[in-house]
C-alpha positions in Angstrom: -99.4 9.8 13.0 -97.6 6.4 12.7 -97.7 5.1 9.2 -99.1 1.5 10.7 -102.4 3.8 11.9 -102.3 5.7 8.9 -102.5 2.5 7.0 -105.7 1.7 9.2 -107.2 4.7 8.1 -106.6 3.9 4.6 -107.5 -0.3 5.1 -111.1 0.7 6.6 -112.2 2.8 4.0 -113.1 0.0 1.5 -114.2 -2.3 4.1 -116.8 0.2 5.6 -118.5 0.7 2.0 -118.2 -2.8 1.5 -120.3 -3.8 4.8 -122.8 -0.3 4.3 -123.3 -2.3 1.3 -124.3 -5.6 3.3 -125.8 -4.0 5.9 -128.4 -2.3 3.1 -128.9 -5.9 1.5 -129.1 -7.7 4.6 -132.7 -5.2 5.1 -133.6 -6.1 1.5 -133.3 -9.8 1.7 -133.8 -10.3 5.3 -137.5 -11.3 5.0 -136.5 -13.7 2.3 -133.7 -15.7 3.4 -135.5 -15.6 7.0 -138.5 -17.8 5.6 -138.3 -21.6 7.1 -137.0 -23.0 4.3 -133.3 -21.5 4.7 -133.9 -22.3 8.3 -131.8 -25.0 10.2 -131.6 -26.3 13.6 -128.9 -27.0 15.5 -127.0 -26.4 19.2 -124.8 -23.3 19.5 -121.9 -23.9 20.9 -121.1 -26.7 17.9 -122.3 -23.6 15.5 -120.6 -20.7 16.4 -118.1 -21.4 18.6 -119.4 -19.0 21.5 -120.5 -20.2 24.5 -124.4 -22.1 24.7 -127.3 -20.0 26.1 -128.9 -23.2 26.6 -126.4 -26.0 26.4 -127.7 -29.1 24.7 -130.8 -27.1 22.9 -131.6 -27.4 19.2 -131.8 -23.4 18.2 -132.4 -21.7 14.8 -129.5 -21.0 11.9 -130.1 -19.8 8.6 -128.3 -21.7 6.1 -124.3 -21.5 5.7 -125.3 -19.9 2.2 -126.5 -17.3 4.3 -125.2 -17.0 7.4 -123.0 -14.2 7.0 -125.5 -11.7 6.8 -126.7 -12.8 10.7 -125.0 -12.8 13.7 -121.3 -15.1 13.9 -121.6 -14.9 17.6 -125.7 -16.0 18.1 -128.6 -17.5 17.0 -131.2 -16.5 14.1 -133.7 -16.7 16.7 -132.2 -14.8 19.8 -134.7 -11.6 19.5 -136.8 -13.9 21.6 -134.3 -15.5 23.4 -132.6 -12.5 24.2 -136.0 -10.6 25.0 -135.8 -7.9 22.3 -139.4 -8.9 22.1 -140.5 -6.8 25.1 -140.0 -3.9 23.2 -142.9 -4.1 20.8 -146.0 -3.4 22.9 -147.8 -6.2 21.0 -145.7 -8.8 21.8 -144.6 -7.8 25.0 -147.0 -10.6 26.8 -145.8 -13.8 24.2 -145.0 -16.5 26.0 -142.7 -19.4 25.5 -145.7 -21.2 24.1 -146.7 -18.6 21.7 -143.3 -18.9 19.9 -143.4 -22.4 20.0 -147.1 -22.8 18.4 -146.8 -19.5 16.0 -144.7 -20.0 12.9 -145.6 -16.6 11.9 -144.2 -14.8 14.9 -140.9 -17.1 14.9 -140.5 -15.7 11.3 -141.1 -12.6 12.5 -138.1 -12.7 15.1 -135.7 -13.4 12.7 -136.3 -11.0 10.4 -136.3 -8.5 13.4 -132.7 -9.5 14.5 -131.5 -9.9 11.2 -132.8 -6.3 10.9 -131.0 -5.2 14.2 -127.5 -6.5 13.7 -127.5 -7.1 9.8 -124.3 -8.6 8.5 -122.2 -9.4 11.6 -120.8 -12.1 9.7 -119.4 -9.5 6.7 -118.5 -7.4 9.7 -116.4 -10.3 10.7 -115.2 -10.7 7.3 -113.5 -7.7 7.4 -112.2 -7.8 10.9 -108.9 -7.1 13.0 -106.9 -10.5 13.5 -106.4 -9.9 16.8 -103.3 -12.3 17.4 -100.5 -10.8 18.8 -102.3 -8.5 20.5 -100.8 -7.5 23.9 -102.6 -4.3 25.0 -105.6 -2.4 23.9 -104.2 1.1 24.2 -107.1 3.7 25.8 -105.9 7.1 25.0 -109.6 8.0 25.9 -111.9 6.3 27.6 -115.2 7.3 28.3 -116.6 3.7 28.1 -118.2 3.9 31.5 -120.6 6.9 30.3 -121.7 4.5 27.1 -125.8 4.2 27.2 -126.0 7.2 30.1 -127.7 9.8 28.8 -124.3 11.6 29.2 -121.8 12.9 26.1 -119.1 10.7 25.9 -115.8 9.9 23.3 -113.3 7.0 23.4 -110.7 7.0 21.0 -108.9 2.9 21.2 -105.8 1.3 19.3 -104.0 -1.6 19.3 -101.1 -3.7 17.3 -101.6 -7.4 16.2 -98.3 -10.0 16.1 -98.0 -8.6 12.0 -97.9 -5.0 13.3 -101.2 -4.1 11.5 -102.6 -1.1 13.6 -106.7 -1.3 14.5 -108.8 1.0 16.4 -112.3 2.1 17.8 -113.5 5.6 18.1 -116.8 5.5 20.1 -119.0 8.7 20.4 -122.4 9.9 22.1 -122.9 13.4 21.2 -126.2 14.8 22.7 -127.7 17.8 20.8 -131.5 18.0 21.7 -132.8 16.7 25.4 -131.6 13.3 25.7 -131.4 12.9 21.4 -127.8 12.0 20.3 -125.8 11.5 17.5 -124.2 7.6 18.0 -120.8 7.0 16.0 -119.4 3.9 16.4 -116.3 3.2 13.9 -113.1 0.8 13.4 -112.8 -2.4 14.6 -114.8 -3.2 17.6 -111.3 -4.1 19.8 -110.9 -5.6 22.1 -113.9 -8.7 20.8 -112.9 -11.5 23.8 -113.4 -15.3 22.5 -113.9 -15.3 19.3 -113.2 -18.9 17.6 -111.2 -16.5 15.0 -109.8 -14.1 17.2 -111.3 -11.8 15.3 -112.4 -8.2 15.9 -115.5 -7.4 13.5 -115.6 -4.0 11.9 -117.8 -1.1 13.4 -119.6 1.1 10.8 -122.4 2.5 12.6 -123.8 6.2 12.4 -127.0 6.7 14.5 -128.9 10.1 14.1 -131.4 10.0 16.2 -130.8 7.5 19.4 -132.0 8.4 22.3 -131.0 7.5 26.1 -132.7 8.2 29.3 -129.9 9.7 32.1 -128.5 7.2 34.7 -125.3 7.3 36.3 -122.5 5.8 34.9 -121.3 2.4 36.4 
């Protein structure tokens, strides 16, 4: 192991507890700094830096003061605008009217993608600077099996312009029917068009997700 990696190993220690620790206060306060009050409106693209879903529309944004426990990349309100919505039988039939005329629903969707990516911005905190980076090194790469319903391991690294060493290990480990064991750690690399070039960190450990079989792509 080169001492650059090794290094890695030793860098993403502190910056995993450090955004376990957001992650968990991003559920606790989530329904607090979601209310309208820390809410703001403005376009996306002049926001974050990422490309518009709607170009020109005024969307939600919690406040700067706390905008790093949301998404960097996306809106406060993109569980409807992404359709995450659909997956909750009761809402499944809202309409672009109901979110519109229902305060209490819109509150609702923020504090439901707040709860599913909680403290992207932290994550981001604690990325990878990515410049420099010439190649994204696959020494295994099962990416194509990802979401399949099939076991699958990819192990990534890659070197920034400083020589500082990231990487990604990605695993789907099924151990009951179509019930796995998700582990997704290190620096999500390579992260494409980020304003910062940044690669956020990955800390995720998933018991229990589970994933219908489909062929891989």
């Amino acid at each position: 192991m080169s001492r650059a990696l090794f290094a890695s190993f030793i860098r993403f220690i502190p910056c995993y507890l450090f955004l376990v620790l957001m992650k968990a206060l991003t559920f606790i306060v989530g329904p607090i700094i979601a209310l309208p009050c820390f809410v703001v409106m403005a376009e996306e693209n002049a926001t974050t830096g990422y490309p518009s879903q709607f170009p020109g529309k005024m969307r939600e944004f919690l406040i700067p003061l706390f905008r790093l426990f949301s998404t960097h990349d996306d809106c406060a309100d993109a569980w409807w605008y992404s359709g995450k919505y659909r997956g909750i039988k009761r809402f499944a039939s809202f309409t672009q009217a109901d979110y519109d005329s229902k305060s209490w629903f819109r509150y609702v969707c923020r504090v439901a993608w707040l709860w599913r990516n909680p403290a992207y911005g932290f994550a981001r905190l604690v990325g990878f600077d990515q410049t420099g980076v010439k190649k994204v090194i696959r020494h295994r790469d099962e990416d194509d099996k990802w979401d399949s319903g099939y076991p699958c391991l990819s192990w990534w690294t890659a070197v920034n312009g400083r020589g500082r060493v990231a990487w990604l290990f990605q695993w789907q480990w099924y151990f009951y029917g179509q019930r796995c064991l998700e582990v997704v750690l290190g620096w999500k690399i390579p992260w494409d068009g980020d304003p910062q070039n940044k690669a956020m960190l990955a800390a995720r450990i998933s018991p229990f997700k589970q994933y219908a079989k489909k062929e891989p792509s």
